[in-house]
C-alpha positions as CSV (number, residue, x, y, z in Angstrom):
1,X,-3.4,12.3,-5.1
2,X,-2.2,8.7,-6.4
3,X,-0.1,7.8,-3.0
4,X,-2.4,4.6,-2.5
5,X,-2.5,4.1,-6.4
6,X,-1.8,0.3,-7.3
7,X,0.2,1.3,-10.2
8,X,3.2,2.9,-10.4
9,X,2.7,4.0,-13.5
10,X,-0.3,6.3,-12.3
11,X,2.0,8.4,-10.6
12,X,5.7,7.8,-12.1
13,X,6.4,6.2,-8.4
14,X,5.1,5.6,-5.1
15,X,6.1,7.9,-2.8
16,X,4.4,7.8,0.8
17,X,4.2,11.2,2.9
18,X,4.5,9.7,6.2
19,X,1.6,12.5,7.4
20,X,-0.7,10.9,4.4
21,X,0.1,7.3,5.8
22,X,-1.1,8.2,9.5
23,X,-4.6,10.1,7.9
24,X,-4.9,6.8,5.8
25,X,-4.2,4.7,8.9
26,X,-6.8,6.7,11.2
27,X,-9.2,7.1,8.2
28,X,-8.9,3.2,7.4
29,X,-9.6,2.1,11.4
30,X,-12.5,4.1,11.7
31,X,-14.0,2.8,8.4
32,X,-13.9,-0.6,10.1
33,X,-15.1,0.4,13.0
34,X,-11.8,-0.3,15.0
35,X,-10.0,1.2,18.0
36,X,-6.9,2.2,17.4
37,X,-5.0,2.2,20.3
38,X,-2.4,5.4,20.6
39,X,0.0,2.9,22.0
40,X,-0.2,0.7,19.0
41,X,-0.7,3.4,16.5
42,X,2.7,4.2,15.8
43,X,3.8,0.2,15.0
44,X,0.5,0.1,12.8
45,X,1.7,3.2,10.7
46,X,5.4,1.5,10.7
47,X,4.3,-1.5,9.4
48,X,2.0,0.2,6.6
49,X,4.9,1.8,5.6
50,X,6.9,-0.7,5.2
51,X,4.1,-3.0,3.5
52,X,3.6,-0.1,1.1
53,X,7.7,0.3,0.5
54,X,7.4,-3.8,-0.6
55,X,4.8,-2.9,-2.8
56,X,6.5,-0.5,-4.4
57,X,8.7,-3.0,-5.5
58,X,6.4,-5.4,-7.1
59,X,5.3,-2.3,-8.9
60,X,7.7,-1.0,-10.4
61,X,8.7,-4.4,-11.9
62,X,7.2,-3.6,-15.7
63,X,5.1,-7.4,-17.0
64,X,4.5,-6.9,-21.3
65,X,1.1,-6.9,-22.1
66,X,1.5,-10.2,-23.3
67,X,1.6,-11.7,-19.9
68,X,-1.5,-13.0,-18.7
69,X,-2.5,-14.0,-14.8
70,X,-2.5,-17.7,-14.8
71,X,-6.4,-18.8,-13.7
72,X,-5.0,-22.1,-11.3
73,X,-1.8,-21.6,-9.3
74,X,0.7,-25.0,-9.1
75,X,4.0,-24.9,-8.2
């Protein structure tokens, strides 16, 4: 499964089974060792979701293998 892969090449595209995203989210929480609250589990899975659909984005923007990282960021 490449759902959580940071490339989008990996898998052609990031595509996020809302079933997968809850396991993730309940799996992820009790790797931490934190309560999830059922109350506030539904805004948590939201906002992954929508954190994940941004990062889609930034993904699928193809960089040449020419670019490099720069080491010091200034604006």
């Amino acid at each position: 499964m490449c759902m959580f892969s940071l490339s989008a090449k990996a898998c052609g595209s990031l595509v996020l089974d809302k079933d997968a995203v809850e396991k993730y989210v309940d799996h992820a929480a009790a790797a931490l060792g934190l309560k999830l609250d059922a109350e506030y589990r539904p805004g948590v899975v939201a906002n992954f979701e929508r954190t994940a659909a941004i990062a889609a984005l930034v993904m699928s923007f193809e960089l040449p293998d020419t670019v490099e990282a720069a080491p010091v960021f200034r604006p």
